[in-house]
C-alpha positions in Angstrom: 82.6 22.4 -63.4 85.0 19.5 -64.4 88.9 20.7 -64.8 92.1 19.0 -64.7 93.0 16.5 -61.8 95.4 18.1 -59.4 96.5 16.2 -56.1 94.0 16.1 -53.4 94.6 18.6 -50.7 92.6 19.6 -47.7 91.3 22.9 -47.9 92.5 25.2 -44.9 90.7 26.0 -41.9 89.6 29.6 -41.9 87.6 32.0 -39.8 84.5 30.8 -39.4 85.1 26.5 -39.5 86.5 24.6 -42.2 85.6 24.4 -45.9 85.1 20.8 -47.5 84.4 21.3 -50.4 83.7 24.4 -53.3 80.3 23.2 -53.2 80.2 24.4 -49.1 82.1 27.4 -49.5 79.8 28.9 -52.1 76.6 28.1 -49.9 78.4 30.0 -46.9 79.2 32.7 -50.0 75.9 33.5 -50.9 74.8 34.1 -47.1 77.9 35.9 -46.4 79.3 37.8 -49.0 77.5 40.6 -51.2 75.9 39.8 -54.0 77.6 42.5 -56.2 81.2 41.2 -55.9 81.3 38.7 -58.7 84.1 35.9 -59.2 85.3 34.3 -62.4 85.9 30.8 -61.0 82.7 28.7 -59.1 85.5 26.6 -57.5 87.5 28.1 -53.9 91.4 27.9 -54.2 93.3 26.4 -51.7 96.8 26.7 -53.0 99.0 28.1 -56.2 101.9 28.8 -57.6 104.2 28.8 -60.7 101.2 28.5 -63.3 99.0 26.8 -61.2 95.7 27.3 -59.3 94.6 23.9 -57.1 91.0 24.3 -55.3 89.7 23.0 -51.8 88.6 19.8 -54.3 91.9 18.9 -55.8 91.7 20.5 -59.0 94.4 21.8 -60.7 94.0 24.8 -63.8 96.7 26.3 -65.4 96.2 30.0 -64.8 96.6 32.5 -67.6 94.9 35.4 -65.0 97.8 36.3 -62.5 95.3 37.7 -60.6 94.9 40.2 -63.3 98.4 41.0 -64.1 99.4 40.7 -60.5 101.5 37.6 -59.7 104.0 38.2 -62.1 106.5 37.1 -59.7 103.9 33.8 -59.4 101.7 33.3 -56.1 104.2 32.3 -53.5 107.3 33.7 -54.9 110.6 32.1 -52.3 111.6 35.5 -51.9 108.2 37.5 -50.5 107.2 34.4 -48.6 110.4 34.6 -46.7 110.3 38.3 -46.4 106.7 38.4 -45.2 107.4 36.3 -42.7 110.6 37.8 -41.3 108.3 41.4 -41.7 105.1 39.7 -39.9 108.0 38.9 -37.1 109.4 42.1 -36.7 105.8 44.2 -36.6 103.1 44.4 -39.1 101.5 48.2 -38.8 102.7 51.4 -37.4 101.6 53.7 -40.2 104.2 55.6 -42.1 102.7 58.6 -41.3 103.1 58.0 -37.6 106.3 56.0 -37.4 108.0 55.3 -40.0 110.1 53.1 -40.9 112.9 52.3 -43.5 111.1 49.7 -46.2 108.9 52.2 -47.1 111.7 54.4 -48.2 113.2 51.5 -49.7 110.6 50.4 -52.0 110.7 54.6 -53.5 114.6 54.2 -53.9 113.7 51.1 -55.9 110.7 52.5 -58.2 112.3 55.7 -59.0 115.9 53.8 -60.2 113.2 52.0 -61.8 110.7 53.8 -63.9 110.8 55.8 -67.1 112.3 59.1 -67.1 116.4 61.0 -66.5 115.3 63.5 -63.8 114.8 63.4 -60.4 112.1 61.7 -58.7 110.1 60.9 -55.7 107.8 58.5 -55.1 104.5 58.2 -52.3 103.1 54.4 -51.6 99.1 53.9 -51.3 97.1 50.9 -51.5 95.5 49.9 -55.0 95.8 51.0 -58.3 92.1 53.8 -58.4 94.4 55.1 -54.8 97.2 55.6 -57.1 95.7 57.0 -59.8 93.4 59.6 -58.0 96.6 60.8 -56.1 98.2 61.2 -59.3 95.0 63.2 -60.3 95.3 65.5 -57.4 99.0 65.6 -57.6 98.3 67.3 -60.8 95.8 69.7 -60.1 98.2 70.7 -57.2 101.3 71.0 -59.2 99.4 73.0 -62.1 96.4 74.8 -60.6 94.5 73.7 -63.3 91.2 71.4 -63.4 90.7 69.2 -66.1 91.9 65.8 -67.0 91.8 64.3 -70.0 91.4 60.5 -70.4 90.6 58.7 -73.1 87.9 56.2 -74.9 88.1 52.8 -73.5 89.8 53.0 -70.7 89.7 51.9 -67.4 91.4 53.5 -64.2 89.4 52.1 -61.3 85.9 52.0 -59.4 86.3 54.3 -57.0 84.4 58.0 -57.4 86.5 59.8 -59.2 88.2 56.6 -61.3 84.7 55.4 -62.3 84.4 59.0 -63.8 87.7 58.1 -65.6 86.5 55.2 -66.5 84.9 54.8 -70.1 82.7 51.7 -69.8 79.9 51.8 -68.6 78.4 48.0 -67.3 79.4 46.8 -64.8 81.8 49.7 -63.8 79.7 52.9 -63.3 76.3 51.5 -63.9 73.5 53.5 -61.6 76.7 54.6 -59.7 76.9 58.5 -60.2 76.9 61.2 -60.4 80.4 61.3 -60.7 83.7 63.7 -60.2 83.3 66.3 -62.8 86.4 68.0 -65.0 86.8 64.7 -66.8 87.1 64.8 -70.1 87.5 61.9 -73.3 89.2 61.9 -76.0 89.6 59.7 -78.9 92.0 56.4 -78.5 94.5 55.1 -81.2 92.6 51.9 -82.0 94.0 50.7 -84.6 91.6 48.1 -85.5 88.9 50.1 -85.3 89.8 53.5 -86.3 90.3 52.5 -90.0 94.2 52.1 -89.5 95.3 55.1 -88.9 98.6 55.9 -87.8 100.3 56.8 -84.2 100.6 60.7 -85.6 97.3 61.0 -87.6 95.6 59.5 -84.2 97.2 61.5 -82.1 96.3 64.7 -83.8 92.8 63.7 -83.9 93.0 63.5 -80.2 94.9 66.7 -79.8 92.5 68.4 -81.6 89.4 67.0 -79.6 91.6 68.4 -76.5 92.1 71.6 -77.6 88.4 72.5 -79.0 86.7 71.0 -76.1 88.4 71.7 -73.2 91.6 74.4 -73.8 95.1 73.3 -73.4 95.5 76.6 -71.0 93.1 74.3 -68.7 94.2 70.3 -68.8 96.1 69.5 -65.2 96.8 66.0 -66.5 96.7 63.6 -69.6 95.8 60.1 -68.2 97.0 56.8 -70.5 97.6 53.9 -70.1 100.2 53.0 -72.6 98.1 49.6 -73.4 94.3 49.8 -72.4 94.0 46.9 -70.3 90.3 46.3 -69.4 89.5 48.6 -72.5 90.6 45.2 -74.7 94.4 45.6 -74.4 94.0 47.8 -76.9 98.0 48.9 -78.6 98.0 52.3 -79.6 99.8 53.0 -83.1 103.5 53.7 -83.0 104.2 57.2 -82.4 100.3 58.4 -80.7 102.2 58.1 -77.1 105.0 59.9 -77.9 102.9 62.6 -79.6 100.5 63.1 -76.6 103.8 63.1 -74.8 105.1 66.3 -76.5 102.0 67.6 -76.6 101.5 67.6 -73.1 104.9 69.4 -72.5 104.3 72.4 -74.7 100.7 73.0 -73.4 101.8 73.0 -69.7 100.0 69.3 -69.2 101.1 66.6 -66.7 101.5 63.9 -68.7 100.5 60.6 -66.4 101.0 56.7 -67.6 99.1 54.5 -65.6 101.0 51.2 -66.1 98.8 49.5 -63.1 98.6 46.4 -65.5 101.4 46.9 -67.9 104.0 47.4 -65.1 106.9 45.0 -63.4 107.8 43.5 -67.0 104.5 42.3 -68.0 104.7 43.4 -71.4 108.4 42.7 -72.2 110.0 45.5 -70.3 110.3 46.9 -67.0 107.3 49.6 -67.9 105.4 49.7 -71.2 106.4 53.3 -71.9 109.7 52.3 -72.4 108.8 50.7 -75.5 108.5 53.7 -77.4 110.8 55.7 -75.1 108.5 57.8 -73.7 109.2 59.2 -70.0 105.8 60.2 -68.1 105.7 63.4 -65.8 104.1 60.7 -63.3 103.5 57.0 -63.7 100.7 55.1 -61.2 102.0 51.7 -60.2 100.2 48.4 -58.5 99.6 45.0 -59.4 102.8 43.4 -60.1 104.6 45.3 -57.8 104.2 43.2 -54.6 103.8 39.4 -55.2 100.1 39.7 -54.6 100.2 42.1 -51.4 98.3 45.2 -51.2 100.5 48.0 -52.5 100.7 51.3 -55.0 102.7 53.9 -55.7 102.8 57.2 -57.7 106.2 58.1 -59.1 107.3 61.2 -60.7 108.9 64.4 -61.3 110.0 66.0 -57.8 109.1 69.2 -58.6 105.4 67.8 -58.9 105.8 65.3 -56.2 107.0 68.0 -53.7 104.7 70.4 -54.7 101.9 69.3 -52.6 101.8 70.4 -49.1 103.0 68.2 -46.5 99.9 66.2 -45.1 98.4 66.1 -48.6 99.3 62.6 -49.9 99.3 59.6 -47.7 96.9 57.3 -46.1 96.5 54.9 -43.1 97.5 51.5 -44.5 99.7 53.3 -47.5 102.8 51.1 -48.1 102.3 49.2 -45.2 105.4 47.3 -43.7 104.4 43.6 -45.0 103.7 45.1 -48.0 106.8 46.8 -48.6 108.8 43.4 -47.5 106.9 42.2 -50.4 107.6 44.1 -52.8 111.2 44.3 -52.5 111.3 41.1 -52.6 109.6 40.7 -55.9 111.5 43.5 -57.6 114.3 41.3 -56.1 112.9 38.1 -58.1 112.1 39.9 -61.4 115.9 41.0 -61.6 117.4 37.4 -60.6 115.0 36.2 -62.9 114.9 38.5 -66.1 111.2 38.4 -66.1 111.0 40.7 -68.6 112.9 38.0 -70.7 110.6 35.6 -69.4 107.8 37.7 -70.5 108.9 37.9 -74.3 109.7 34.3 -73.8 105.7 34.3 -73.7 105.1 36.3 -76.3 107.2 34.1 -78.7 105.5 31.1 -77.6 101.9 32.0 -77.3 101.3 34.8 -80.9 102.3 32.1 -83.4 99.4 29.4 -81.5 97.1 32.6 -81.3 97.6 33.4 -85.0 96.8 30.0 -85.7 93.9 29.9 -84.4 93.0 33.2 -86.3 93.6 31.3 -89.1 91.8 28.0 -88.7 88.5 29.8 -87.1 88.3 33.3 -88.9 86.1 34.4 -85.7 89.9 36.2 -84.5 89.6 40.2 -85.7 93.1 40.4 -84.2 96.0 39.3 -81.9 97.5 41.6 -80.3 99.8 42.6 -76.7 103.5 42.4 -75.7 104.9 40.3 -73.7 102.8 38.4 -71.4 100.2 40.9 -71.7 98.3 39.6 -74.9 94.3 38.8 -76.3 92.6 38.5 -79.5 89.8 40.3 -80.3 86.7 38.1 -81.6 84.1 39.4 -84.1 81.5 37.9 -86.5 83.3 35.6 -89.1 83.8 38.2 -91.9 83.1 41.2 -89.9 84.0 43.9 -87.1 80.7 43.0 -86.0 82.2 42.2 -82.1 80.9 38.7 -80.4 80.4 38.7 -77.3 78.8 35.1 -77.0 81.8 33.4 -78.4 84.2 34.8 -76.3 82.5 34.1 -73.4 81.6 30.6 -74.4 85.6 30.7 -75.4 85.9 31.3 -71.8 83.8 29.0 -70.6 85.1 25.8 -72.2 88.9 26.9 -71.4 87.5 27.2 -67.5 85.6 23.7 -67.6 89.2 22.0 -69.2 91.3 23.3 -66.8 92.4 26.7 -67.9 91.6 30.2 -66.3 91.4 32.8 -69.2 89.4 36.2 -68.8 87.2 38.4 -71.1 87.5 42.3 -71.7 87.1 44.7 -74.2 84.3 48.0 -74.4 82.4 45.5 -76.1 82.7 42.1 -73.9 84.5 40.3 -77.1 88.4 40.1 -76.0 89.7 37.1 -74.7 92.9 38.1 -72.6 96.2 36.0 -71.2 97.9 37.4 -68.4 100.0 33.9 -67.3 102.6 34.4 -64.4 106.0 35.3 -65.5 107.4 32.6 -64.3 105.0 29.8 -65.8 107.0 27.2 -67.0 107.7 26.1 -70.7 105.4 23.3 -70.3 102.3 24.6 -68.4 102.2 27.4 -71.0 102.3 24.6 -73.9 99.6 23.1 -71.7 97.2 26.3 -71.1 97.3 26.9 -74.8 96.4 23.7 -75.8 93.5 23.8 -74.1 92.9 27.3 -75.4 93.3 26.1 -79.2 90.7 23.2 -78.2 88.3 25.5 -77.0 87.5 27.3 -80.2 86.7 24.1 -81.8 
């Protein structure tokens, strides 16, 4: 792979000897690590920040990946560096459950001033985003005594058990994987693309309507959305489907959840991507961007749903760890210094007008679409829906051997999706796109 000259660096030592090259470390990969955990990159980094990645060669690519929407805050933020440290000084582990300690309480003061919603809240800390999101799960079920939860086409929640039985695609998710948790069931997603156009209200009642002749509103614990499919294709829903399912979900007795595990921590223009429309979840699943890159999660909610479950019933060993939490705070610390929600429609502004182009000048671009820093087009057949799947990945491809880090999504392989730090500067983002427009041709 040939990419942008960075300045040479030599690569860190690490446990087991010292890497000398990408070439080494993916020899020592394939007798080392399993073959099932898959990287986009062939090259090993060694260093980044800002909009940057540089590898153990000395070669620099602008990254438009964030570690899938997770360095928002970029990949060694001043703040969580110097709060890690002071954190890794003071202790590293005692386990909330055991000993806990005031961070941990910190970070919940923080999300639930944060997030969506005028009531009263509380908050429990966990480790990824599928942790998150099964807690919310059983949360619900707890709070409501009912069984089934209702998710919907396209979407992705995790790859543990239960969250690949949330999960709608297939390969390379849930493949051969099962059987899974049952009590899930899917219901049709405002696509607007592909569902002929229709509108937020029309979609949602198609939806409703699935929910109530399939499953019975007496019986849904929880409707689970994310308010922009990420994996899915970052697929928009039409204005007004959200807020629908939202007041549907309140008359039938539903816990509504928002899992904003990639929209969160001003990705997509906003604080939380529910606020777009206004809509306040029952409980919203958090990761990602929350921590500069650390381990952490959180579920955040109503308090009579949160307190519901019995003491002992949430929690978890490394769940909001104390470096983690240091983290954290000091990104949320960052992002309001910062205005990175600014900064994230400060991306938008830039980058739709290039992609639009490029729509224009290939006609291979179905559609641009996102908010924020949160945006893809999808790419299709010249002429057609017809999704193609070999163009976007040879997209991909050329953007990765010039220097750029992009990644694919989409039910049908055929989204190409930029998720740049937030705090990528004016001219790396000129830069990455560049490179981007070149690739198509």
């Amino acid at each position: 792979m040939s990419a942008r000259s960075g300045p040479a660096s030599p690569a860190a030592a690490n446990g087991g000897g010292t890497a000398t090259s990408s070439e080494d470390l993916h020899k020592r990969r394939g007798a080392a690590v399993a073959r099932g955990v898959g990287s986009v990159m062939s090259s090993y980094v060694d260093r980044a920040g800002g909009g940057t990645i540089v590898d153990v060669d000395g070669r620099e690519w602008i990254d438009f990946a964030a570690g899938i929407a997770v360095t928002n805050v970029g990949n060694s933020a001043p703040r969580v560096v110097e709060a890690v440290r002071a954190q890794v000084e003071r202790f590293t582990h005692t386990c909330f459950m055991v000993a806990p300690y005031e961070s941990y309480v910190a970070v919940c003061e923080q999300l639930n001033a944060l997030t969506p919603g005028r009531f009263d809240k509380r908050s429990a800390l966990f480790n990824s985003g599928a942790e998150a999101v099964e807690n919310a799960v059983k949360i619900a079920r707890h709070a409501t005594g009912r069984p089934a939860v209702v998710v919907f086409d396209h979407a992705y929640h995790g790859r543990t058990n239960l969250t690949m039985a949330l999960t709608a695609k297939n390969m390379p998710y849930k493949h051969r994987f099962g059987p899974f948790a049952g009590e899930i069931y899917r219901a049709p997603m405002s696509y607007p693309l592909r569902d002929g156009g229709l509108d937020g209200a029309t979609a949602a009642a198609r939806a409703i309507e699935t929910i109530e002749k399939q499953v019975g509103a007496e019986n849904v614990a929880a409707l689970l959305i994310e308010p922009i499919q990420g994996e899915g294709g970052f697929v928009v829903p039409a204005p007004g489907f959200l807020p629908a399912l939202r007041e549907w979900a309140t008359a039938a007795g539903a816990v509504f959840v928002a899992d904003e595990i990639q929209t969160g921590f001003c990705r997509t223009g906003d604080w939380f991507a529910c606020r777009h429309e206004g809509v306040e979840p029952d409980l919203i699943t958090l990761a990602k961007g929350i921590a500069g890159g650390l381990p952490l999660a959180a579920v955040t909610g109503r308090a009579e749903l949160m307190d519901a479950v019995h003491v002992g019933g949430l929690g978890g060993t490394y769940g909001g760890n104390p470096v983690a939490c240091a983290a954290a705070l000091a990104s949320i610390e960052t992002m309001h210094e910062l205005d990175l929600a600014a900064s994230a429609r400060r991306i938008e502004a830039a980058t739709v007008p290039r992609l639009r182009a490029i729509a224009g000048r290939t006609g291979v671009v179905a559609e641009v679409r996102g908010r924020g820093g949160m945006l893809a087009v999808e790419i299709v057949q010249p002429g057609t829906l017809t999704p193609d799947p070999a163009t976007t990945a040879a997209v991909s491809a050329a953007c990765h051997a010039a220097g750029l880090l992009t990644l694919t999504c989409g039910t049908y392989g055929n989204v190409l999706r930029l998720l740049p730090p937030l705090v990528i500067s004016d001219g790396e983002l000129a830069r990455g796109l560049d490179i981007l427009d070149a690739a198509f041709g």
